[in-house]
C-alpha positions as YAML, in Angstrom:
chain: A
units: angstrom
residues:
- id: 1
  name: UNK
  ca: [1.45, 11.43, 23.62]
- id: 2
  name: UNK
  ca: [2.40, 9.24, 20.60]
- id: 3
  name: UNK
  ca: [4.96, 6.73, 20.85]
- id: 4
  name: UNK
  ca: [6.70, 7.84, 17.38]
- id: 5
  name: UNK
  ca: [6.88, 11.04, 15.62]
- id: 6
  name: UNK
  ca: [7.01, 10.76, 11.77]
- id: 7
  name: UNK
  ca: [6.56, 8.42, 9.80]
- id: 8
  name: UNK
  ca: [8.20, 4.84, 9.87]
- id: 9
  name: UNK
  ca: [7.51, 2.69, 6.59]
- id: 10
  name: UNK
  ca: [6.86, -1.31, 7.43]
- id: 11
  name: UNK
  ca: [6.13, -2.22, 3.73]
- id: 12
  name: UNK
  ca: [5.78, -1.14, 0.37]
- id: 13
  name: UNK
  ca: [4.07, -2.38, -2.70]
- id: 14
  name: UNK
  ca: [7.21, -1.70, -5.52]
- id: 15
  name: UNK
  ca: [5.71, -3.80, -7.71]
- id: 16
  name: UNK
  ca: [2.38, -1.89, -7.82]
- id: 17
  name: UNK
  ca: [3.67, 1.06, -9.27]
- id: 18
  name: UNK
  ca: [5.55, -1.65, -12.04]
- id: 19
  name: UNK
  ca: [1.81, -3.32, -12.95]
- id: 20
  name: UNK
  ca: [-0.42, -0.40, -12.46]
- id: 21
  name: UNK
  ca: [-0.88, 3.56, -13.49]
- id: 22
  name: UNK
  ca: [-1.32, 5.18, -10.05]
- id: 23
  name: UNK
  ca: [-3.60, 7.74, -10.63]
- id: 24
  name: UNK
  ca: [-4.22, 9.40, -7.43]
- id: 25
  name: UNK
  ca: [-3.31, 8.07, -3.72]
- id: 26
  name: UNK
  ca: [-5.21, 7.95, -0.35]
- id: 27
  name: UNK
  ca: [-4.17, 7.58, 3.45]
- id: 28
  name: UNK
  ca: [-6.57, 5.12, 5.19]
- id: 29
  name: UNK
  ca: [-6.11, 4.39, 9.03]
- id: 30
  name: UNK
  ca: [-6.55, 0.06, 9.94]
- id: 31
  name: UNK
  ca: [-8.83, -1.65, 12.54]
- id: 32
  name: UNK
  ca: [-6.16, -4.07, 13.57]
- id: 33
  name: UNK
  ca: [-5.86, -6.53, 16.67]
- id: 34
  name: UNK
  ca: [-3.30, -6.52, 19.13]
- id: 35
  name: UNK
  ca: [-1.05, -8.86, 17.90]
- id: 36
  name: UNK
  ca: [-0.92, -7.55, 14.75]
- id: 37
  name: UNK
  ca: [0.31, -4.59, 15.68]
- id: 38
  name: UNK
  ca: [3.18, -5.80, 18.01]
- id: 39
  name: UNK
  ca: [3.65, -7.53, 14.58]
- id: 40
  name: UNK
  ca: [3.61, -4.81, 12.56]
- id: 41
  name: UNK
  ca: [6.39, -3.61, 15.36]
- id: 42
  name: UNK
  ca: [8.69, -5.91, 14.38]
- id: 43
  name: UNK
  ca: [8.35, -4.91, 11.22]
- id: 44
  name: UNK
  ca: [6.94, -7.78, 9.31]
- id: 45
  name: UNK
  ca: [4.17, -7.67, 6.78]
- id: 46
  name: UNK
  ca: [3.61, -7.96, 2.61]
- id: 47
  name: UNK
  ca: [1.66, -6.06, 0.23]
- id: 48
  name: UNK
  ca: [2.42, -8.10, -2.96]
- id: 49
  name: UNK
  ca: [-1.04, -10.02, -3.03]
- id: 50
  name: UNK
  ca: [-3.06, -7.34, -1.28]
- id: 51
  name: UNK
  ca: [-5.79, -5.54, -2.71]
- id: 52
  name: UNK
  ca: [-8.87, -3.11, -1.54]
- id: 53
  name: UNK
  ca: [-12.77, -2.90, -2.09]
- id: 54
  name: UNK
  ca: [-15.79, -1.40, -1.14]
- id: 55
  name: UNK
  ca: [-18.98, -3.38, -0.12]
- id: 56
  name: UNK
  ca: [-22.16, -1.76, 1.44]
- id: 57
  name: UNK
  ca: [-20.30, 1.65, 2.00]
- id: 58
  name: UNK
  ca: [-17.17, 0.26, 3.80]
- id: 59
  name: UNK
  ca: [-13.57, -0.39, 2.63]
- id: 60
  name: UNK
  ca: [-11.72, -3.60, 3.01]
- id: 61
  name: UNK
  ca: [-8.32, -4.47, 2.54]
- id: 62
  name: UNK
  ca: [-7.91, -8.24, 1.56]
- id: 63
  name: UNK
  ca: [-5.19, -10.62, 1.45]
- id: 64
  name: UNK
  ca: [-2.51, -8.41, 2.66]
- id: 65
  name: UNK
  ca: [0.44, -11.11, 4.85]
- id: 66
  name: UNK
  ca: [0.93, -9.94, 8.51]
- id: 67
  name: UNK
  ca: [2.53, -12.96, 9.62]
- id: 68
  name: UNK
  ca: [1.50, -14.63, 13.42]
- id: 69
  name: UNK
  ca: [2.88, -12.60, 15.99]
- id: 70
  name: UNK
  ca: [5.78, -15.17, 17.38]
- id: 71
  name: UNK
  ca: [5.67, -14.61, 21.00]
- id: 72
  name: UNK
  ca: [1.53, -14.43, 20.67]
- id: 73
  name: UNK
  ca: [-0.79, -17.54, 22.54]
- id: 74
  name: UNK
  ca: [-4.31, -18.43, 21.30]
- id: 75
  name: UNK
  ca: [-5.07, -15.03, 21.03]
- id: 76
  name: UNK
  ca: [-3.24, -14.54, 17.79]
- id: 77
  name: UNK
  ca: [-4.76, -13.37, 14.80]
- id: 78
  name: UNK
  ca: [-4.97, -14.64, 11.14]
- id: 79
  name: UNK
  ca: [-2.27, -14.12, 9.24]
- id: 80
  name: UNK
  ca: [-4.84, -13.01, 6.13]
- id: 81
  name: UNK
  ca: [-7.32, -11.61, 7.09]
- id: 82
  name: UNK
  ca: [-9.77, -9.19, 5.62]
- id: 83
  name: UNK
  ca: [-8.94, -5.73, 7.64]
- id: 84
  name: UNK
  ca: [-11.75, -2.98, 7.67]
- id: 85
  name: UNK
  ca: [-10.05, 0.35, 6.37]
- id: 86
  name: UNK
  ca: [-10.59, 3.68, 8.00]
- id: 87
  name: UNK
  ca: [-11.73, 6.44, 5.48]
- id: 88
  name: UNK
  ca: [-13.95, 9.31, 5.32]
- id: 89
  name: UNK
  ca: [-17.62, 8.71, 3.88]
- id: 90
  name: UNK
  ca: [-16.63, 11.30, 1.39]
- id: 91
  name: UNK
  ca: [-13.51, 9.42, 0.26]
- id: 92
  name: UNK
  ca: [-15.52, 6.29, -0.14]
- id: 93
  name: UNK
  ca: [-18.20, 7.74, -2.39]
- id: 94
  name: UNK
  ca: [-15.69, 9.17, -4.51]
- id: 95
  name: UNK
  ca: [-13.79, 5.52, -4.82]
- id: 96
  name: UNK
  ca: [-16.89, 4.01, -5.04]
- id: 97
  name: UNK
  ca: [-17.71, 6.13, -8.66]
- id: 98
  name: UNK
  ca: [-13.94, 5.63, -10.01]
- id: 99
  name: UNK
  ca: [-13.86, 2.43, -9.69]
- id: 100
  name: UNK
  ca: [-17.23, 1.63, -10.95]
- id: 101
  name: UNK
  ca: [-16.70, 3.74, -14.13]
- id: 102
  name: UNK
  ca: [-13.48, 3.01, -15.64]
- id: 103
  name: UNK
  ca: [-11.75, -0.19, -15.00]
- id: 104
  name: UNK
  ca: [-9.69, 0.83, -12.09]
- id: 105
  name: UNK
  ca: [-8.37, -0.78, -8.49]
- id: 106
  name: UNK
  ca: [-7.78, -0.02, -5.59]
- id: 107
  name: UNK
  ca: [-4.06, -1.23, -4.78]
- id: 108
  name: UNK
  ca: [-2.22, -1.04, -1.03]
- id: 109
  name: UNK
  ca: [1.14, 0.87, -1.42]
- id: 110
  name: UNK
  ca: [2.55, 1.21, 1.58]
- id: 111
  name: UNK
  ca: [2.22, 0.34, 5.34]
- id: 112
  name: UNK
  ca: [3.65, 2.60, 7.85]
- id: 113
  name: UNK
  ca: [3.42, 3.99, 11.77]
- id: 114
  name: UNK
  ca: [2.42, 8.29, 11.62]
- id: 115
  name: UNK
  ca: [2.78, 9.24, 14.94]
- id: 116
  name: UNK
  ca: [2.39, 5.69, 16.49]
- id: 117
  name: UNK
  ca: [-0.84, 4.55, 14.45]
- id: 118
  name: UNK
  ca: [-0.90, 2.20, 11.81]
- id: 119
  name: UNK
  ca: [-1.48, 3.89, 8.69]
- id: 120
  name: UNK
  ca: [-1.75, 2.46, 4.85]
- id: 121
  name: UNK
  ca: [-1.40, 4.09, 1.62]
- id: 122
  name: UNK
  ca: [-3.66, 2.91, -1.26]
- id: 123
  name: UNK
  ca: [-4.02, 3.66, -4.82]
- id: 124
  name: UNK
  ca: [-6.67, 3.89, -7.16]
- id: 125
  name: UNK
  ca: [-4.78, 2.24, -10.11]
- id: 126
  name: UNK
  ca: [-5.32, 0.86, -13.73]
- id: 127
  name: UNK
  ca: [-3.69, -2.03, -14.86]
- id: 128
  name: UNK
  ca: [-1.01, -1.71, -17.55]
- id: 129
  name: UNK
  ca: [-0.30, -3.77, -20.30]
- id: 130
  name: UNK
  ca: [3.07, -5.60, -21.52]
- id: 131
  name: UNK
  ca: [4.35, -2.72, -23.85]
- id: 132
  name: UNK
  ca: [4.06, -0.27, -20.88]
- id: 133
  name: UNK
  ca: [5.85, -1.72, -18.34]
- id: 134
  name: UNK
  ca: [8.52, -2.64, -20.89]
- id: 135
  name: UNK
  ca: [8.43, 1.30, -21.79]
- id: 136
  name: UNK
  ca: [8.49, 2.16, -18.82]
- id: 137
  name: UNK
  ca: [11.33, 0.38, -17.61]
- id: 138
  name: UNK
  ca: [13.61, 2.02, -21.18]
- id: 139
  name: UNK
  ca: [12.32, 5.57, -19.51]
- id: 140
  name: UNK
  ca: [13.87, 4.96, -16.27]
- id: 141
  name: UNK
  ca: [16.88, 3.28, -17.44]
- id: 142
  name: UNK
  ca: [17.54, 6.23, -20.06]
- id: 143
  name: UNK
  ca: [16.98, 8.45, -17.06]
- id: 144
  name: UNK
  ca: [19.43, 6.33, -15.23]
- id: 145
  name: UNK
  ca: [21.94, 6.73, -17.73]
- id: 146
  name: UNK
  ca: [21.71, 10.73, -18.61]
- id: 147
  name: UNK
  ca: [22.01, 11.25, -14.31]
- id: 148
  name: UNK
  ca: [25.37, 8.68, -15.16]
- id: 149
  name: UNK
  ca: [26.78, 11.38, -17.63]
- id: 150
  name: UNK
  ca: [26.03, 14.09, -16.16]
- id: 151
  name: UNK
  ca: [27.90, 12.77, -13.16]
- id: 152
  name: UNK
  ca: [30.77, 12.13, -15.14]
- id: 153
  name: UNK
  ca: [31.11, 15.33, -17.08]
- id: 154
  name: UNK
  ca: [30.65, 17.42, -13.94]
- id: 155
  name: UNK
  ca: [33.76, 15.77, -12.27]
...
């Protein structure tokens, strides 16, 4: 029986979706030690410098901050350490021909517990340049603005 049922976020990646076009999403499960989850518990981890790839038909998350669990001994684990991600052969090939074609990434957006197993959300993402975030960011605050008046009108 699980320990948790739902879903309970640790981390997310905010500024991913700021710097990149997230084109389509994918659940991967984590090989993780023990004291990163009891970590992960506490919750305590970053995305901000993370980032996946593929080598020799495997996925890899790199550089992603779980920090030392505190009440750990000499067993602890690296606080960045490459992780192995948990994906299906036929999710790999197709991430493995996406990112090979077109200039795209493969960008962590979220950690989380599903039903008591660490679980993490990445992206296949392209970068975007200077004018689109700024774009962007007039988009959402125009949206911002119309919800404003509409709030105000319908008093």
């Amino acid at each position: 029986m699980p320990r948790e049922i739902g879903r309970k976020v640790i981390a997310q990646n905010k500024r991913a979706w700021h710097d990149y076009h997230i084109e389509d999403t994918y659940e991967a499960g984590l090989v993780l030690q023990g004291t990163e989850v009891k970590s992960l518990r506490l919750g305590r981890a970053s995305l901000l410098d993370g980032y996946a790839v593929i080598k020799d038909g495997e996925a890899w998350l790199i550089n992603v901050h779980i920090p030392a669990y505190t009440m750990g001994t000499w067993t602890n684990h690296a606080a960045r350490r490459t992780r192995k991600l948990l994906l299906h052969r036929k999710e790999i090939a197709k991430l493995v021909s996406k990112t090979k074609e077109g200039g795209l990434t493969l960008v962590p957006l979220a950690l989380y517990f599903k039903d008591g197993k660490a679980k993490i959300e990445i992206g296949l993402a392209k970068g975007k340049k200077d004018w689109d975030k700024r774009q962007t960011l007039a988009e959402n605050q125009a949206k911002r603005e119309m919800a404003r008046e509409f709030r105000h009108r319908n008093r």
